[in-house]
Backbone as CSV, one residue per row, in Angstrom:
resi,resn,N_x,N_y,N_z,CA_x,CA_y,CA_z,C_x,C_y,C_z
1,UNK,74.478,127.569,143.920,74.976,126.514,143.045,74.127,125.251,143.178
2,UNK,73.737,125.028,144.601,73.142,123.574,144.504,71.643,124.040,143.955
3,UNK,70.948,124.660,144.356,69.885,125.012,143.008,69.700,125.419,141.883
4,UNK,70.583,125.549,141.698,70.984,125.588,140.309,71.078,124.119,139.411
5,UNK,71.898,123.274,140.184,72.187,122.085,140.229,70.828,121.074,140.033
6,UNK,69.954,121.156,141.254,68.842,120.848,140.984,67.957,121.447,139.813
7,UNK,68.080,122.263,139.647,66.876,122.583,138.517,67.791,122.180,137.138
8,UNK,68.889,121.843,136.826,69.452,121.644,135.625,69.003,119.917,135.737
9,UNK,69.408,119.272,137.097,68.811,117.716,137.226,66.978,117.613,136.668
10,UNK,66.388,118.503,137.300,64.511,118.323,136.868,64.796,118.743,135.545
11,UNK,65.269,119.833,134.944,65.130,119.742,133.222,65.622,118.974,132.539
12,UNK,66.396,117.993,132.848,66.923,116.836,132.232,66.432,115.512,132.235
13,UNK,65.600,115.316,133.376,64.954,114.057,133.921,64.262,113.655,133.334
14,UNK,64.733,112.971,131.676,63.859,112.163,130.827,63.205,111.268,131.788
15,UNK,63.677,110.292,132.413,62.892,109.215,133.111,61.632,109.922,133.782
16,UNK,62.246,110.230,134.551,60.954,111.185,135.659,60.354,112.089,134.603
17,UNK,60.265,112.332,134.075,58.879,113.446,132.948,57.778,112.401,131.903
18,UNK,58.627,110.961,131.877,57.842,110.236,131.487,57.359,109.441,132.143
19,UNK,57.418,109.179,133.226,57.034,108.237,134.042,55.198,108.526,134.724
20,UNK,54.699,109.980,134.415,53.287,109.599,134.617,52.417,109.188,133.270
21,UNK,53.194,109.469,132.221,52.535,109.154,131.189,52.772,107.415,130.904
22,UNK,53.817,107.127,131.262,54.076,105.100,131.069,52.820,104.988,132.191
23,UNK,52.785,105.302,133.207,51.670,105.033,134.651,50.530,104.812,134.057
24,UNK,49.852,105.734,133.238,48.781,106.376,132.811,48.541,104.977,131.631
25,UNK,49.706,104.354,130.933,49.747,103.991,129.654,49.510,104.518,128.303
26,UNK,50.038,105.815,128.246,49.484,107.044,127.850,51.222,106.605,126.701
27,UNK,51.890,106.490,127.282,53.255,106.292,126.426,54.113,105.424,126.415
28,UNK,55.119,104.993,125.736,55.832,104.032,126.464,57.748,103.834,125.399
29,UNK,58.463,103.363,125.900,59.634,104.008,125.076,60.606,102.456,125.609
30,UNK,61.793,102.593,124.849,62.596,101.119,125.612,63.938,101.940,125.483
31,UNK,64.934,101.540,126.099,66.421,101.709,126.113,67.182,100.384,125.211
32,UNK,67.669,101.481,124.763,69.004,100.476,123.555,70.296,100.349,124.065
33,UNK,70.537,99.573,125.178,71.495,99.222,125.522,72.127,100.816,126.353
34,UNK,72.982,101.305,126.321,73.527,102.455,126.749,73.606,103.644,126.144
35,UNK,72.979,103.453,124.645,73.254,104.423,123.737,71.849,105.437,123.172
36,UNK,70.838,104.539,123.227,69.725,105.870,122.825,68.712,105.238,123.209
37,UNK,67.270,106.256,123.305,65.930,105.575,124.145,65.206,105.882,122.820
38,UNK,64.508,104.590,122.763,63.704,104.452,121.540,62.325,104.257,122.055
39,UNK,61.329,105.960,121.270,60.317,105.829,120.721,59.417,105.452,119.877
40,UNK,58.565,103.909,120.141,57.786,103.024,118.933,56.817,104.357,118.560
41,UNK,57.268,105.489,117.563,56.554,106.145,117.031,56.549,106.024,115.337
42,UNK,55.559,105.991,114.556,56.001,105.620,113.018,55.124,106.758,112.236
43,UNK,56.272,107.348,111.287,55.614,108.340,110.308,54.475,108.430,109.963
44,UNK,53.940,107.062,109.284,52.823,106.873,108.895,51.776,106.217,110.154
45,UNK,51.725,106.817,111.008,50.821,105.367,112.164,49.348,105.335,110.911
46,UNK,48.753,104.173,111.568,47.519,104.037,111.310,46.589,104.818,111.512
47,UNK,46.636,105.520,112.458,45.277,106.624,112.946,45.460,107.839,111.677
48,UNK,46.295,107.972,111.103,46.781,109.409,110.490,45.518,109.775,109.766
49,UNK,45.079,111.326,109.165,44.236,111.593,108.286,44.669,112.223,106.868
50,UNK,46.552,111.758,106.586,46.585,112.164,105.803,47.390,111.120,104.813
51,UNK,47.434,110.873,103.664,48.107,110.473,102.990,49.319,111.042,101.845
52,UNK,50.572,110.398,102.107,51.687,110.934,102.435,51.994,109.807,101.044
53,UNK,52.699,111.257,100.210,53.082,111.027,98.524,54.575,110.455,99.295
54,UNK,55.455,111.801,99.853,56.600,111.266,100.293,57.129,111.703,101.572
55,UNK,57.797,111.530,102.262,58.089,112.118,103.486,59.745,112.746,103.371
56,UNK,59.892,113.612,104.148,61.364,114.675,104.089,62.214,113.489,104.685
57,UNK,63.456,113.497,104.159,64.466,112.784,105.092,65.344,113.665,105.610
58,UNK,65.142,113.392,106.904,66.034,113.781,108.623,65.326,115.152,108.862
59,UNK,63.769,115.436,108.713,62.787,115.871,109.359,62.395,115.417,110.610
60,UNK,62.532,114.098,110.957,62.240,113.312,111.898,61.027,114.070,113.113
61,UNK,60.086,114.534,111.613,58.255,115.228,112.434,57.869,114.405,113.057
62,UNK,57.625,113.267,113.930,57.516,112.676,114.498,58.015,112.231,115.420
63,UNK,59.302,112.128,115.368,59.715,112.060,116.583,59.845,113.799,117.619
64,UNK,59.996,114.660,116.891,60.307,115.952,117.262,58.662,116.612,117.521
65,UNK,57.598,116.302,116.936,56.023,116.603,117.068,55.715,116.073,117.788
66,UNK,56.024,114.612,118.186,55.183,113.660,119.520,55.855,113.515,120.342
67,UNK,57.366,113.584,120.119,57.944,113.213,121.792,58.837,114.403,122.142
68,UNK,59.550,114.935,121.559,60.058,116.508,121.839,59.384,117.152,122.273
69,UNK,57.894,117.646,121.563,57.441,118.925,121.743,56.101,118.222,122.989
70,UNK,55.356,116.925,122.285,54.035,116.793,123.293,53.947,116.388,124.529
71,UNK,55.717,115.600,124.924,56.217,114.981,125.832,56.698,115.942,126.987
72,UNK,57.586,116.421,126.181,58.216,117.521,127.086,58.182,118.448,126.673
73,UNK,57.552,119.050,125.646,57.119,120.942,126.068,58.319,121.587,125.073
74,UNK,59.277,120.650,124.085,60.762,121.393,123.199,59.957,121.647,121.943
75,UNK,60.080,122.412,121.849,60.286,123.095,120.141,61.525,122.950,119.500
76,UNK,61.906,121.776,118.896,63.766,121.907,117.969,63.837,123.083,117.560
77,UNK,65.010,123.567,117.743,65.787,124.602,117.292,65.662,124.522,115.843
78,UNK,65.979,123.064,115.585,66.015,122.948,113.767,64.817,123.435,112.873
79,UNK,63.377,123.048,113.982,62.459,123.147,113.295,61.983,124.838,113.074
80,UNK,62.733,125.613,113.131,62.506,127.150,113.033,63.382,127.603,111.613
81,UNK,64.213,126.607,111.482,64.734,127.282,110.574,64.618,126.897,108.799
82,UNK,64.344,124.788,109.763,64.624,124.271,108.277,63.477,123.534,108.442
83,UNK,62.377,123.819,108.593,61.145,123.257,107.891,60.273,124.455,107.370
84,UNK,59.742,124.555,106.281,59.306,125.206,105.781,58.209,124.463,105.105
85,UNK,56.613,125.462,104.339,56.048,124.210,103.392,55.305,125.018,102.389
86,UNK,54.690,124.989,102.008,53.400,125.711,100.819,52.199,124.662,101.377
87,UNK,51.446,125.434,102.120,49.941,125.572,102.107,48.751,125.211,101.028
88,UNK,48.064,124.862,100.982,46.784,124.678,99.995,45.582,123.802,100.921
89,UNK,45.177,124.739,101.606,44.012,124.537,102.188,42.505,125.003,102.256
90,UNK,42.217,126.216,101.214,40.794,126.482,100.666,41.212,127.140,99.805
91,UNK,40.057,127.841,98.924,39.787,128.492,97.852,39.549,129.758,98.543
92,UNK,39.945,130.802,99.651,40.060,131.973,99.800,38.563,132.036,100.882
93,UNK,38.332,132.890,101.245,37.355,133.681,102.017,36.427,134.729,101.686
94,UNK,34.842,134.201,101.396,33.873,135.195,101.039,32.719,135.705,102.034
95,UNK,32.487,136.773,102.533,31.950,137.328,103.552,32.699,136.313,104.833
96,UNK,33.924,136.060,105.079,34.610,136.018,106.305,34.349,134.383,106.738
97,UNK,34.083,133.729,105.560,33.654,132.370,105.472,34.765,131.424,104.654
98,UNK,35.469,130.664,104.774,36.214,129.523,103.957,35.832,129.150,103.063
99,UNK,36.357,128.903,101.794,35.853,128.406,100.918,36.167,126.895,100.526
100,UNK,35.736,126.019,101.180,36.826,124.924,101.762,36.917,124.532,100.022
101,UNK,38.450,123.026,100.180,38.339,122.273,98.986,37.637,121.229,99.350
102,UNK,37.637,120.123,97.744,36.594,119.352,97.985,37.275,118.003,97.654
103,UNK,36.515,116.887,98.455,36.814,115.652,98.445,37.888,115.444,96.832
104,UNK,36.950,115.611,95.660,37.283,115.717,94.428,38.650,116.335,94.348
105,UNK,39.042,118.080,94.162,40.045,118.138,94.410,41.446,117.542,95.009
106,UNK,40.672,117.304,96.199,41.967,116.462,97.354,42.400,115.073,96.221
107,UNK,41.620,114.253,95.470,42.032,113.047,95.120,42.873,113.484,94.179
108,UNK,42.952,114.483,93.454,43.073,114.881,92.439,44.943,115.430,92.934
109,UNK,44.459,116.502,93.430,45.857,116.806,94.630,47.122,115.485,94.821
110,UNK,46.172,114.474,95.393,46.910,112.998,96.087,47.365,112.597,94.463
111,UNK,47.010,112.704,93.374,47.583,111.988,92.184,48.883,113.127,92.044
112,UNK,48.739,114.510,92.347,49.640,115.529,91.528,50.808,115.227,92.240
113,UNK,50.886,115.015,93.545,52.016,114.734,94.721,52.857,113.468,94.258
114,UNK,51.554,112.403,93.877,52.661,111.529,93.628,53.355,111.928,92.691
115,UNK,52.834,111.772,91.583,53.315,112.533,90.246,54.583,113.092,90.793
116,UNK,54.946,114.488,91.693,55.624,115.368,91.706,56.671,114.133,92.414
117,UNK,56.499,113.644,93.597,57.442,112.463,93.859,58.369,113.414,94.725
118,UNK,57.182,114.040,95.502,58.109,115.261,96.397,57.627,115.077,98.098
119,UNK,58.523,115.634,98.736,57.971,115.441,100.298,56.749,116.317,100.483
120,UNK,55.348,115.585,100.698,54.462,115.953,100.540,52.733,115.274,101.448
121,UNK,51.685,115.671,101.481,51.126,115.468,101.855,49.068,115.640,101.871
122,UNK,48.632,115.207,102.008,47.152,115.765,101.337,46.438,114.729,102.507
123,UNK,44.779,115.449,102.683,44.073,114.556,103.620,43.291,115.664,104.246
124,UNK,42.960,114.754,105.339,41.836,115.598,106.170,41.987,116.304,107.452
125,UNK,42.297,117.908,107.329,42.229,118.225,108.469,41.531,118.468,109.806
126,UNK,41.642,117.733,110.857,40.764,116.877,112.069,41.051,118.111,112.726
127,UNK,41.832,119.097,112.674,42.499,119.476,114.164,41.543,120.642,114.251
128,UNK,40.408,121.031,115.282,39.706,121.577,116.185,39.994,123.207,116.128
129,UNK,41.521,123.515,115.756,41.836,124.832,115.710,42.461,125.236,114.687
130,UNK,41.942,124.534,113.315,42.482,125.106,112.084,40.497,125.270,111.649
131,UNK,40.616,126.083,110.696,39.094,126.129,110.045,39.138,125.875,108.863
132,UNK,39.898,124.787,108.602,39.545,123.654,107.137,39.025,122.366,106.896
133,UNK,38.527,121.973,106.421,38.105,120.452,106.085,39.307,119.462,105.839
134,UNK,39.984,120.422,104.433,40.451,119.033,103.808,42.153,120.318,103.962
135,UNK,43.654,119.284,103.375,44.504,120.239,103.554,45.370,119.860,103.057
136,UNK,46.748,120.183,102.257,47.624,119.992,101.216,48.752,120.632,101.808
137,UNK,49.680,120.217,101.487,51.227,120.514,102.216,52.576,119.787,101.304
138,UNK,53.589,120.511,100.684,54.696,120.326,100.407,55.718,120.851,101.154
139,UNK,56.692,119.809,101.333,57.384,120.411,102.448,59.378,120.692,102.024
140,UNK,59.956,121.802,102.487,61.256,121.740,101.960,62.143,122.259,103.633
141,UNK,62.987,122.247,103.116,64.367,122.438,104.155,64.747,123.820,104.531
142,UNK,64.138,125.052,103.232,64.582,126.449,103.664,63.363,127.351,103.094
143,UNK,63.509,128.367,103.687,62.364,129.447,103.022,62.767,129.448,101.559
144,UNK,63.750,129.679,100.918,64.217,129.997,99.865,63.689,128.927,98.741
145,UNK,63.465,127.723,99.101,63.613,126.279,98.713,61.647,126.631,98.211
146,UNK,61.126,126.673,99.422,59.839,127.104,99.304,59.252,128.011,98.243
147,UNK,59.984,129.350,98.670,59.207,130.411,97.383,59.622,129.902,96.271
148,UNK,60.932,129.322,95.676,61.273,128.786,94.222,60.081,127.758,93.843
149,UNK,59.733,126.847,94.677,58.684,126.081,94.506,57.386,126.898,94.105
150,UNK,57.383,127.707,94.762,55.578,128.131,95.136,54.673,128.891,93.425
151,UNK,55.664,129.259,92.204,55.045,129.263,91.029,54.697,128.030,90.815
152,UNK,55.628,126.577,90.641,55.290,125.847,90.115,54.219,124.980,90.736
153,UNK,54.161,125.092,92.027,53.131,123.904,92.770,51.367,125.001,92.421
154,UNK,51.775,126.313,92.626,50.758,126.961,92.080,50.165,126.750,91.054
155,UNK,51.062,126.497,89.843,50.692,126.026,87.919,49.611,124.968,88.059
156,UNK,50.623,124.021,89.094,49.893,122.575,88.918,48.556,122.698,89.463
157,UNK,48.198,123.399,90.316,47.010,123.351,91.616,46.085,123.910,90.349
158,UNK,46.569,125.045,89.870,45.261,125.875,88.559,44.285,125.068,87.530
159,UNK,45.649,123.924,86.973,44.345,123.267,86.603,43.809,122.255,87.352
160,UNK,43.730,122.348,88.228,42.435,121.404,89.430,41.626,122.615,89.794
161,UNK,41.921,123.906,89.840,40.977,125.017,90.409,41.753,125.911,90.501
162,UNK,41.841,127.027,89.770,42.821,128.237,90.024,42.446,129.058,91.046
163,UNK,41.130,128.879,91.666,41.053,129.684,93.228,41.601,128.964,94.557
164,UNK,42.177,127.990,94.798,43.230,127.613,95.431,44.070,127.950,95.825
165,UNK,44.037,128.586,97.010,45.336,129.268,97.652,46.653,128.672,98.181
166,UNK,47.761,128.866,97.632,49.297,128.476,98.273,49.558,129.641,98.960
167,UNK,49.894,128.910,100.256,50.759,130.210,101.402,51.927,129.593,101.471
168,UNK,53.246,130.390,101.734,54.061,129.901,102.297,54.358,129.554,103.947
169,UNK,54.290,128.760,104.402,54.026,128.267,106.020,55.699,127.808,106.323
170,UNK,55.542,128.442,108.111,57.165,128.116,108.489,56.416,127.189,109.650
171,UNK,57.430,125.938,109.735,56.932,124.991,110.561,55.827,124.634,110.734
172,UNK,55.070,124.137,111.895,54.152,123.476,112.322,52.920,125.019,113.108
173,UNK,51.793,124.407,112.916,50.482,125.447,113.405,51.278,125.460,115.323
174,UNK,51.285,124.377,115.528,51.041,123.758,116.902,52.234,124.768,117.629
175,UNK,53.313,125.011,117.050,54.529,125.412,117.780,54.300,127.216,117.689
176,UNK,53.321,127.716,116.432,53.155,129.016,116.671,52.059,129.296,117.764
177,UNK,51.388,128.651,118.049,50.112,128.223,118.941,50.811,128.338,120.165
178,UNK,52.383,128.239,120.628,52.967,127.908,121.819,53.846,129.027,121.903
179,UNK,54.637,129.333,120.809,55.142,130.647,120.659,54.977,131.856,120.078
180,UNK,53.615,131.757,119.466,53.275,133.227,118.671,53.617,133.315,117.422
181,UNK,53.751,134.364,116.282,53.664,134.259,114.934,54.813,133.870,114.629
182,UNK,55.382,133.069,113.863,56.616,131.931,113.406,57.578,133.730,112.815
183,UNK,56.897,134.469,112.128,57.663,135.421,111.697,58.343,136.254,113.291
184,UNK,57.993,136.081,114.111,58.614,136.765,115.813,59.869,136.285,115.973
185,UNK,59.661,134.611,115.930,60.301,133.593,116.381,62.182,133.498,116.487
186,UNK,62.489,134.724,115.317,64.395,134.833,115.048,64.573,135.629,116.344
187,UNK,63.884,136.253,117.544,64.631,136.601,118.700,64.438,136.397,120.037
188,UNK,63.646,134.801,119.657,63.674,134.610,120.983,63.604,133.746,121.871
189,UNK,64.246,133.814,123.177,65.402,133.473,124.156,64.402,132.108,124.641
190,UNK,65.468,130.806,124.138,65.255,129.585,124.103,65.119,128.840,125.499
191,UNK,64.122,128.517,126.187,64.636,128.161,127.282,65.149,127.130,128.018
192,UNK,64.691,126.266,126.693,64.935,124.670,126.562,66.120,124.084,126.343
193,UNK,66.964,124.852,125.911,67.924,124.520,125.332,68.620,123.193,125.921
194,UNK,69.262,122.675,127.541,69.520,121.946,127.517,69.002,120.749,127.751
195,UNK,67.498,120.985,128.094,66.609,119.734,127.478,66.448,118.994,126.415
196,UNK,67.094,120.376,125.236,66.873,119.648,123.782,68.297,119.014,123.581
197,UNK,69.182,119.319,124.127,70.569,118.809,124.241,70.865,117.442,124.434
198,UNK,69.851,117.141,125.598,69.871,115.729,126.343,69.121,115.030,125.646
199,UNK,67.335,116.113,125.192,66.823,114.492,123.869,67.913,114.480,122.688
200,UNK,68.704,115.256,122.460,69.338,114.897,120.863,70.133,113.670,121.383
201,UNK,71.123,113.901,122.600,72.062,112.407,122.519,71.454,111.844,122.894
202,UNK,70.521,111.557,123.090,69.700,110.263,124.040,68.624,109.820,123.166
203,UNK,67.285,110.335,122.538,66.502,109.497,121.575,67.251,109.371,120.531
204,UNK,66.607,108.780,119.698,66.813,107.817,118.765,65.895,108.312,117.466
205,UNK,67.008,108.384,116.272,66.089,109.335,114.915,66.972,108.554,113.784
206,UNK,65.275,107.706,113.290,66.187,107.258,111.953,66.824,107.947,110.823
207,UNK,67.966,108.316,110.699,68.835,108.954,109.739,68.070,108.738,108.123
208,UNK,67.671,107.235,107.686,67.699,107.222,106.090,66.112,107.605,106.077
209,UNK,65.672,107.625,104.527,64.438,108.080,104.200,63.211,107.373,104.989
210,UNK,62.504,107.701,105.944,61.392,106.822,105.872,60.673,105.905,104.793
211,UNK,60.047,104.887,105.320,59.505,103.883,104.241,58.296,104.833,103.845
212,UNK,57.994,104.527,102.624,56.505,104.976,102.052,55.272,104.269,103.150
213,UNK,54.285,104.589,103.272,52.990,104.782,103.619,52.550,103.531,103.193
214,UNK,52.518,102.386,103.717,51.634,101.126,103.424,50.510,101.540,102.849
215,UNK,50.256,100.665,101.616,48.644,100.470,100.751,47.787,100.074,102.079
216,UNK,47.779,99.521,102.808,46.487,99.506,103.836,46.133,100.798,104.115
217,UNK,46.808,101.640,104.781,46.888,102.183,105.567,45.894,103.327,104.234
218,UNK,46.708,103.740,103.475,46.227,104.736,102.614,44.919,104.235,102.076
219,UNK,44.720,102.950,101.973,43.228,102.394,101.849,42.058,102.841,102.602
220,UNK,42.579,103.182,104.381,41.895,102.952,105.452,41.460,104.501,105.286
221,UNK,42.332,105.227,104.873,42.802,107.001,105.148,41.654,107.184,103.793
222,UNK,41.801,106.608,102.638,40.563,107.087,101.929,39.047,106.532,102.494
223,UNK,39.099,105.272,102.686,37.734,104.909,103.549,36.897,106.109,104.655
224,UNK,38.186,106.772,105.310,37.783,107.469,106.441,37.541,109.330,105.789
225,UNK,38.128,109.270,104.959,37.924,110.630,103.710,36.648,111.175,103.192
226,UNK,36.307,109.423,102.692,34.810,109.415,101.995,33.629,110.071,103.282
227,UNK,33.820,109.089,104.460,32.933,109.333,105.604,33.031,110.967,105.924
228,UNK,34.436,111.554,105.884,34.520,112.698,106.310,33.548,114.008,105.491
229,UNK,33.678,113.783,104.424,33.357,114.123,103.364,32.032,114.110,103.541
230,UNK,31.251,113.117,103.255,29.886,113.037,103.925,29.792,113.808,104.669
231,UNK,30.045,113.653,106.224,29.680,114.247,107.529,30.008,116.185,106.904
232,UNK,30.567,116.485,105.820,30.627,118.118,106.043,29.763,118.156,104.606
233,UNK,29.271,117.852,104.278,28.180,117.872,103.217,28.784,117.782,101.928
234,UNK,30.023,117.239,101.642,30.906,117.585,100.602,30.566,116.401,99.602
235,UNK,29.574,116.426,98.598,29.057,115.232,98.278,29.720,114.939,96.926
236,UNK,30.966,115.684,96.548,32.014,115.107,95.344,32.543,113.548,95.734
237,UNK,32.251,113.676,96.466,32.807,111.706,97.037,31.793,110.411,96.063
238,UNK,30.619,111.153,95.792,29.749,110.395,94.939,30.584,110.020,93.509
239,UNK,31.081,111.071,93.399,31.855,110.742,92.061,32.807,109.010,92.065
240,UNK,33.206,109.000,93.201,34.371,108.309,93.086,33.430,106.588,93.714
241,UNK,31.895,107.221,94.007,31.131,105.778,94.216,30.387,105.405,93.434
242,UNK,30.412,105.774,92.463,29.490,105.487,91.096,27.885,106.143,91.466
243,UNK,28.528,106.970,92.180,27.284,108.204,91.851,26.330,108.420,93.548
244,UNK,26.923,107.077,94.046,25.746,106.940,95.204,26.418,107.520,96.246
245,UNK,25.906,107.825,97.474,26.134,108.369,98.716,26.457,107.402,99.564
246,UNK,26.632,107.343,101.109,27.083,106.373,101.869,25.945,105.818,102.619
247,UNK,25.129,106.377,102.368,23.547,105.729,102.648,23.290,106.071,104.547
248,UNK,24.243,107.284,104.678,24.109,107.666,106.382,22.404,108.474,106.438
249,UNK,22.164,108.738,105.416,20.461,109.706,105.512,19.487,108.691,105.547
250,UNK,18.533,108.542,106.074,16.989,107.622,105.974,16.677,107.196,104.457
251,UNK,16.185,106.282,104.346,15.552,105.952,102.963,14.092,106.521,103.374
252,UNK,13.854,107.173,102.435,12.633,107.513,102.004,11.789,105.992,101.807
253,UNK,10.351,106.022,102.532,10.029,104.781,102.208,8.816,104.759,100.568
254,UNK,9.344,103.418,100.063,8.561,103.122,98.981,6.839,103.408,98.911
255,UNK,6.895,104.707,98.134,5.021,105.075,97.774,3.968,103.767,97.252
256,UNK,4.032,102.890,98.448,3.136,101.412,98.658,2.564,101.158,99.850
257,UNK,1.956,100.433,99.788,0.733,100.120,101.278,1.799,99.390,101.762
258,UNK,2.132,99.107,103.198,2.945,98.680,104.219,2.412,97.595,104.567
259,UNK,2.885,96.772,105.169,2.570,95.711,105.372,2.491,95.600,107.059
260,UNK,1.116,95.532,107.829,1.072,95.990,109.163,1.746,94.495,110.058
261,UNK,2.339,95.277,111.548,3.293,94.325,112.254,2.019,93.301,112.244
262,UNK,3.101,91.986,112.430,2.394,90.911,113.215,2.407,90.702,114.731
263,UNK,1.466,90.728,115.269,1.690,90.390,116.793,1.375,89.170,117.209
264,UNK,1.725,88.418,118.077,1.601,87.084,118.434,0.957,86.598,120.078
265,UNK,-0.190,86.809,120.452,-0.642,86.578,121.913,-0.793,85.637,122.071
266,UNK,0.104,85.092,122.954,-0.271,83.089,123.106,-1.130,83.316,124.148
């Protein structure tokens, strides 16, 4: 019983599991009086690479992606069942190669989302263990919710490029990466459970819709698009600069006699 006791105390020990990461300055969180511990984490941070038409309300991907799962190691229960999304991240695979999308597309994408005025998302995928550039995401509450969607977000994608692939995707890459193929996932034995018990009454999850995505921010997220874009040779970004490039390659120098250094020997 008393080890038992103890090991139910270490799986619970919000304080102590965060306390090398506050050390480190790696994290940091405040208490609300007696009632919940609040993470300064925000939907939209500034670093993001994607720009966000709308966000799901009481998804709370952020708090459940950065401090649930990266903090302490939980996968929500919720997030297995009721996040779901449609995919659009290349144009298919020829000789075992991606056919990535292109800067162009993506802007094009970022107008259809708003348009649609749906929980949604478009931008640049950074992450090291996906093999896409750029990446598109609508997001709903059930599988069911999803496939009803997936003709129509398909219609719309055709005329931007009808080789554009929609998958239907359950949750997050990161959590099948930890537990194996999301389709496994209905049998099996949770171990977290009363860890996730203790973050539900104890953090803190804003209930109403998140705010939209500050104009800076989505300013900064295309600034950093264009560059991206560049760096993978994706030179549809010219379009949107009146034709020119970002000037990261050498200038070719002007076919004229040079003008030799001056040197100065006092």
């Amino acid at each position: 019983m008393s080890h038992e006791y103890s090991q139910r105390l270490k799986d619970t020990d919000l304080v102590g599991m965060l306390q090398p990461s506050v050390d480190n300055r790696e994290f940091s969180y405040n208490f609300m009086g007696d009632e919940w511990i609040q993470f300064p984490t925000s939907p939209h941070g500034t670093t993001t690479p994607w720009l966000f038409a709308k966000s799901i309300a009481g998804h709370h991907c952020t708090i459940y992606h950065t401090v649930y799962h990266e903090v302490f190691g939980v996968i929500p229960q919720c997030c297995f069942n009721h996040c779901w999304k449609l995919t659009a991240n290349s144009k298919g695979k020829v000789d075992g190669v991606y056919r990535q999308l292109t800067f162009r597309e993506v802007m094009r994408i970022e107008k259809l989302q708003l348009w649609m005025d749906t929980a949604s998302k478009c931008g640049m995928d950074v992450r090291d263990y996906t093999p896409y550039i750029w990446g598109a995401y609508w997001y709903f509450s059930s599988k069911e919710e999803a496939q009803r969607s997936y003709n129509k977000i398909k219609g719309y994608l055709n005329l931007i490029n009808d080789e554009i692939e929609v998958l239907v995707k359950r949750s997050c890459t990161e959590f099948e990466m930890k537990l194996g193929p999301s389709s496994e996932w209905d049998n099996l034995d949770i171990v977290w459970k009363e860890k996730e018990s203790v973050l539900d009454e104890w953090v803190y999850r804003v209930e109403q819709q998140p705010p939209p995505q500050h104009k800076l921010i989505k300013k900064n997220v295309r600034n950093r698009m264009m560059h991206w874009a560049h760096k993978h040779g994706d030179m549809t970004y010219k379009e949107f600069n009146r034709g020119n490039d970002l000037l990261h390659t050498v200038r070719k120098n002007v076919d004229q006699p040079m003008c030799p250094a001056v040197t100065y020997n006092p």
